[in-house]
N, C-alpha and C positions, 0 to 999 in steps of 0.2 A: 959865041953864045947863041948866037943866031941859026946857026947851022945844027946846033945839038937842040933849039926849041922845035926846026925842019923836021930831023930825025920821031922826036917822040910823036908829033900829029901823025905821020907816016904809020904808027903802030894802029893795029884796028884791032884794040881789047874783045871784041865782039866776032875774031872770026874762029872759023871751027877747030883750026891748030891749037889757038891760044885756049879755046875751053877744053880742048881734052886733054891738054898740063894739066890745068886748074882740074880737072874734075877727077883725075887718077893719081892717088898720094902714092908714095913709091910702097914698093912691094916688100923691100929687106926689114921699112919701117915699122909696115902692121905687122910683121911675121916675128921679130925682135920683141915689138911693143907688148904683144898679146904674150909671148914668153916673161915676161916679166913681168906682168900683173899676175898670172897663174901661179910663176913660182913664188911670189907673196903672197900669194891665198893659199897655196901648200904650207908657205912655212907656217902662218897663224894659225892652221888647223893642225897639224903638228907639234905647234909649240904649244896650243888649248891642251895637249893631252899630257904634257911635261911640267907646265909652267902651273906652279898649285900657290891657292889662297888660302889663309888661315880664316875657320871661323872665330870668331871672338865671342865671348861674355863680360862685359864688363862691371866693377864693381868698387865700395869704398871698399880703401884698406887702410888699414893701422899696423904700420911695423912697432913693433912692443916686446913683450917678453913673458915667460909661462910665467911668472909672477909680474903682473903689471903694476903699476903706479897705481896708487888707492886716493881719488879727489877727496878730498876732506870739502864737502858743499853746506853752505850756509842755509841753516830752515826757517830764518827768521829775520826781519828788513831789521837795522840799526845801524849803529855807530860799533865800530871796534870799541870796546869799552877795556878791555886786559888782552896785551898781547903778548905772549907768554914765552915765543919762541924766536927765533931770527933764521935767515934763508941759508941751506944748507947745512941745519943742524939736526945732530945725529937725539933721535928721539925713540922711546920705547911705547910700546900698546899699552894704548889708555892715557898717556901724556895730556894736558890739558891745553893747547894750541892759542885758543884765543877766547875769550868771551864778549857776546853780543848784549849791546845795552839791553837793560832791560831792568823794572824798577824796584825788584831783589836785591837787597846787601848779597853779595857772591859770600864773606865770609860768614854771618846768618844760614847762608845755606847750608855752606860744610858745615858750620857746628851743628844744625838741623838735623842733617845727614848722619853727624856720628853719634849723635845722640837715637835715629832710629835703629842705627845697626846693632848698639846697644841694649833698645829694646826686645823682652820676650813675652808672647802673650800666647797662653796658650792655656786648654782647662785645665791646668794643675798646676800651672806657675806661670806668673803675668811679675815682672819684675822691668817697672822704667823709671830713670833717674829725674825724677820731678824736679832735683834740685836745681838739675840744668835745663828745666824749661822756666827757669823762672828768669826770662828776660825780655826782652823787647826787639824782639825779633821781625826785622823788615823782610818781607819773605814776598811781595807781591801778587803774582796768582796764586803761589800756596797759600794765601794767607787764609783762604776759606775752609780748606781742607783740614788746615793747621787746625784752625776754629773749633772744625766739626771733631777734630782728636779730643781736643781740653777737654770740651763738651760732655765726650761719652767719658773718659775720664773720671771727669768729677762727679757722673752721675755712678760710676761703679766705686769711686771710693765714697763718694756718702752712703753708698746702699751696706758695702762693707763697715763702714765705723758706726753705723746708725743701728743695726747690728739688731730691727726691732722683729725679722720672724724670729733670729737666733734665741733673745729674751726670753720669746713666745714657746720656746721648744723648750727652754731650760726648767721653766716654769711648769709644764705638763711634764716633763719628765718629773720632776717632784714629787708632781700629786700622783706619777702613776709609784714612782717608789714606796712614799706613803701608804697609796692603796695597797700594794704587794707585800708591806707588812702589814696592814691591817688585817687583809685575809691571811695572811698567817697565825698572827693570833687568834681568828676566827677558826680557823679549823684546827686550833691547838685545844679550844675551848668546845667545839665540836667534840673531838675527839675523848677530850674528860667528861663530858656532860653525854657520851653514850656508854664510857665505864659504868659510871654513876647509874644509866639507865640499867643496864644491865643486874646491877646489884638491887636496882627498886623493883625491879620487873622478879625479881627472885623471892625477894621478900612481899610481893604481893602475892605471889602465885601460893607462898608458904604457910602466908596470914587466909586467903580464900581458901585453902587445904582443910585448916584450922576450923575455919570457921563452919567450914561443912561437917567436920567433927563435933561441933556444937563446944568445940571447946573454948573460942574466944566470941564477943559479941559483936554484934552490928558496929555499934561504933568505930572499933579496932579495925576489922574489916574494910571501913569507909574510909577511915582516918591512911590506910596502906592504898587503898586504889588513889587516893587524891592524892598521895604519893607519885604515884606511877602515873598519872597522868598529868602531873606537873613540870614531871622530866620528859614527859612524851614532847609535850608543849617546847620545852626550853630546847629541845634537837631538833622542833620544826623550826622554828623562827632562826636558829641559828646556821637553819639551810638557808633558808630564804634568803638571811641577810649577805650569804655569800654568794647566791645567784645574783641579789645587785649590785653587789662588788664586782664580781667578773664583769658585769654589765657595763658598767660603769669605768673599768680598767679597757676595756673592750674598746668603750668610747673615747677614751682619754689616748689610746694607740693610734686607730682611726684619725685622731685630731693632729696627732706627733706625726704621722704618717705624712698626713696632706700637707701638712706643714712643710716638711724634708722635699715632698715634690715641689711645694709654692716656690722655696728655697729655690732648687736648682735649676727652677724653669726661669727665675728674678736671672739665678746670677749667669744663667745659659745665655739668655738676652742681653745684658749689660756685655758679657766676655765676648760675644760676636759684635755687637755695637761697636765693639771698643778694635777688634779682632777688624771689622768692615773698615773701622775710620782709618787707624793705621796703615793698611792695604791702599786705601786712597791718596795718604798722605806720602807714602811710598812713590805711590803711579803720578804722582802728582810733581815730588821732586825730578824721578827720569823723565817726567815730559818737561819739565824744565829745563834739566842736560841735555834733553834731546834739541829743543829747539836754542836755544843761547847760547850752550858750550862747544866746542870744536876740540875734539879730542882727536888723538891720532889713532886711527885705527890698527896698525899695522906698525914693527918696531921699521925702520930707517932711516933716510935722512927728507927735508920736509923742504919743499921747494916752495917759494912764494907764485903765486898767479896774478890777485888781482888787487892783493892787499898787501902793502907795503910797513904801514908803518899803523900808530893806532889815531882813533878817531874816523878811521876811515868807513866810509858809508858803504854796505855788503846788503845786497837784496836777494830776496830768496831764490833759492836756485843757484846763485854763483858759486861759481869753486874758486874757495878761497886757495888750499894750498894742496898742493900731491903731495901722496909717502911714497917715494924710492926704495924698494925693499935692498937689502942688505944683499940678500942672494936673489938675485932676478931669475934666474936659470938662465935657458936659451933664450936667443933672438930669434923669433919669427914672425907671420905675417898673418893677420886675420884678417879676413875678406869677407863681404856682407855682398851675397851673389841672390840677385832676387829669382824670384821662383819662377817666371817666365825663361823659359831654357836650362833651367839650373838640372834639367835630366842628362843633359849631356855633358857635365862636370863630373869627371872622377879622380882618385887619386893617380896620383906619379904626371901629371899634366902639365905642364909646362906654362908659367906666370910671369909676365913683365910689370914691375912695377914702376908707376913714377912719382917720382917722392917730394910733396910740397915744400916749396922752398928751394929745389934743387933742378933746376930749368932741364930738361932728358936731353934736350940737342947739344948740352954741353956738359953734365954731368953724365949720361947714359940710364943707362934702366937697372932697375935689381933684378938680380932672374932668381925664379925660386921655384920649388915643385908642390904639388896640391901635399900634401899630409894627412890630411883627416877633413873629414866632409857631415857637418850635424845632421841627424836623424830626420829632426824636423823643425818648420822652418819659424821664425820668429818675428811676427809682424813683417811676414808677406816676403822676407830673405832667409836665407839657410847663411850659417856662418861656415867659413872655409878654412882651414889652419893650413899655413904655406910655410916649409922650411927653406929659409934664404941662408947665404952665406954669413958667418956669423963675426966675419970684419966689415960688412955692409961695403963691398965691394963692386964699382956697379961697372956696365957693360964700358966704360971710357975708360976702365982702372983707375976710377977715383974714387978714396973712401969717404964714406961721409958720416958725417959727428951725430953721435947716436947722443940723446937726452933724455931717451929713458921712452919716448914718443913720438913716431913721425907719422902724418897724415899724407896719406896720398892716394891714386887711383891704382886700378889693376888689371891688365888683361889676360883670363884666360883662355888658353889656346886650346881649343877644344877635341880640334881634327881639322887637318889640309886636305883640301879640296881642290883640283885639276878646272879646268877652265871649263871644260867639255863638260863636266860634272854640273855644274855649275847650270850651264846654256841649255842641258836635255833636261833635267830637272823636274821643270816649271811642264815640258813639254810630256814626260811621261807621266807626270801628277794628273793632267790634265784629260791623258786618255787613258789612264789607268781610272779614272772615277764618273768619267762622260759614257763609261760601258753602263 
């Protein structure tokens, strides 16, 4: 041990031999070394011009069908008050689903209901069955509308049985008949009392003839003009009395007249009153179907969401139940691609979806192609229609359980792009707009 600590003191780290080892690395090393850093900088610049990246867009998607599921959504907070169907059951458009509390009798309403459609009102026939408003009808917000109906109602049937211009007309109409005969026999009496004149006027002109002949006297003479001027008399007065007869019939028309208008303009206004309130009580019922009733829009089968059973508490806005149309058509994919980039989306492009619920790293992706691209965009996205496989087949070949609706995201592939593309880019932007 002794002899080998001799040895190492012996060395002298410090002399000119020993620095110029240390200070010259071998030659094949740097010549090797520098070979191989080059030729990895060849390959990556190389492999930049081969090796391409996809741009993406990304987006919601909803895989669905050209006939989707139709939400039947709740417009009013309550209690399930009538629920009318069960989950999975086959239903037709217009079916009544469920009704939300509300403090309307429901059957009040229908009889309500059929009782309007019954009704007709209109200027020449107003026919509604009074008999079946005669109840006691819990109708709640309608009940005002209901109101305003009786209302105008009973003021068009008392205007009708009260019946006081009609009276008023029957009664002028009289006096004008009356008068129409009276001037008839006025100018029947006209007419004989200018016979008559005609014969006096003869035998005066005959008797004045005479009398210039000296053959009859004064008297005779006088006694034939007071003739003829007593018939003159009796054909003016009996003008006269028929110019105030027309006068008078004249005025009695006038009277009938305004009357027929008084009439139509009473029953114009009561039949639109009546014509307005109906119209109300109408807009009054559908806004009560609208917000209480849950009908099926669409005939299929009717899936439950968030209500189960009744009594159950539905706030506005919830969707209560889907319709499953009967014929869905195709499966495909709607994509909600916002407007920032959405110029470089066109069809036949290439779609990876990943569908919630269904983890990609072990289910796979949906692949699908763009199909059709909306015109314009709708609250700041453009919708994308994406045709996918229609076993919903995905890239791990596992199929996955369609229910009519899947949520998930979307990437479309826009164009690949090379590395090199990529790197000069930013670098020709830059002096392409710094000129």
């Amino acid at each position: 041990m002794s002899d080998k600590n001799e040895e190492i003191k012996k060395i002298e780290l410090r002399s000119n031999e020993v620095q110029e080892i240390l200070s010259r690395p071998p030659r094949r090393l740097i010549r090797y070394g520098t070979s191989v850093i080059c030729g990895i900088l060849a390959l990556l610049i190389a492999g930049s011009f081969f090796f391409n990246f996809p741009d993406i867009i990304s987006g919601d998607a909803v895989i669905t069908t050209e006939n989707p599921p139709v939400w039947v959504v709740a417009r009013a907070s309550g209690f399930i008050k009538e629920l009318n169907c069960s989950d999975k059951r086959k239903v037709n458009a217009g079916d009544v689903l469920a009704i939300i509390e509300n403090p309307a009798s429901t059957e009040d309403i229908k009889r309500l209901s059929e009782i309007v459609n019954l009704t007709t009102i209109n200027d020449s026939v107003i026919q509604i069955p009074m008999d079946s408003l005669q109840h006691n009808f819990v109708l709640g917000d309608i009940q005002a509308d209901f109101s305003t109906f009786i209302d105008a109602h009973t003021e068009y049937r008392n205007f009708i049985q009260s019946n006081l211009i009609e009276q008023e007309k029957e009664l002028i109409n009289k006096q004008i008949l009356s008068r129409k005969t009276f001037i008839a026999n006025l100018k029947k009496q006209l007419e004989n009392r200018q016979k008559e004149y005609k014969i006096v006027l003869s035998v005066y002109l005959r008797e004045k003839k005479l009398f210039e002949q000296k053959v009859i006297s004064d008297y005779d003479l006088e006694k034939a003009e007071q003739t003829y001027l007593n018939a003159q008399q009796e054909i003016q007065q009996l003008k006269t009395s028929l110019s105030q007869e027309d006068v008078v019939s004249s005025q009695l028309s006038a009277s009938y007249d305004k009357l027929n208008v008084q009439y139509s303009k009473e029953k114009y206004h009561l039949v639109s009153s009546l014509k307005s309130a109906m119209e109300g009580l109408k807009s009054a019922i559908e806004q009560w179907q609208h917000n209480y009733v849950l009908v099926a829009p669409s005939s299929g089968s009717v899936t439950f969401n968030n209500v189960w059973k009744q009594n159950q508490h539905v706030g506005i806005g919830d969707k209560v139940f889907a319709i499953i149309s009967d014929h869905p058509g195709e499966i495909i994919a709607r994509v909600k691609v916002p407007v920032g980039g959405s110029g470089k989306v066109i069809t036949g492009q290439k779609v990876n979806i990943k569908v919630v619920g269904y983890p990609y790293l072990e289910y796979g992706l949906i692949i699908g192609k763009i199909k059709n691209i909306s015109l314009v965009p709708n609250d700041k996205n453009y919708m994308v229609e994406v045709s996918i496989d229609q076993n919903l087949i995905t890239t791990n070949k596992k199929q996955l359980r369609f229910t009519g609706e899947l949520a998930g995201t979307a990437d479309i592939i826009t164009e690949n792009r090379s590395l090199i593309e990529r790197i000069f880019s930013p670098i020709k932007y830059f002096f392409t707009f710094s000129q």
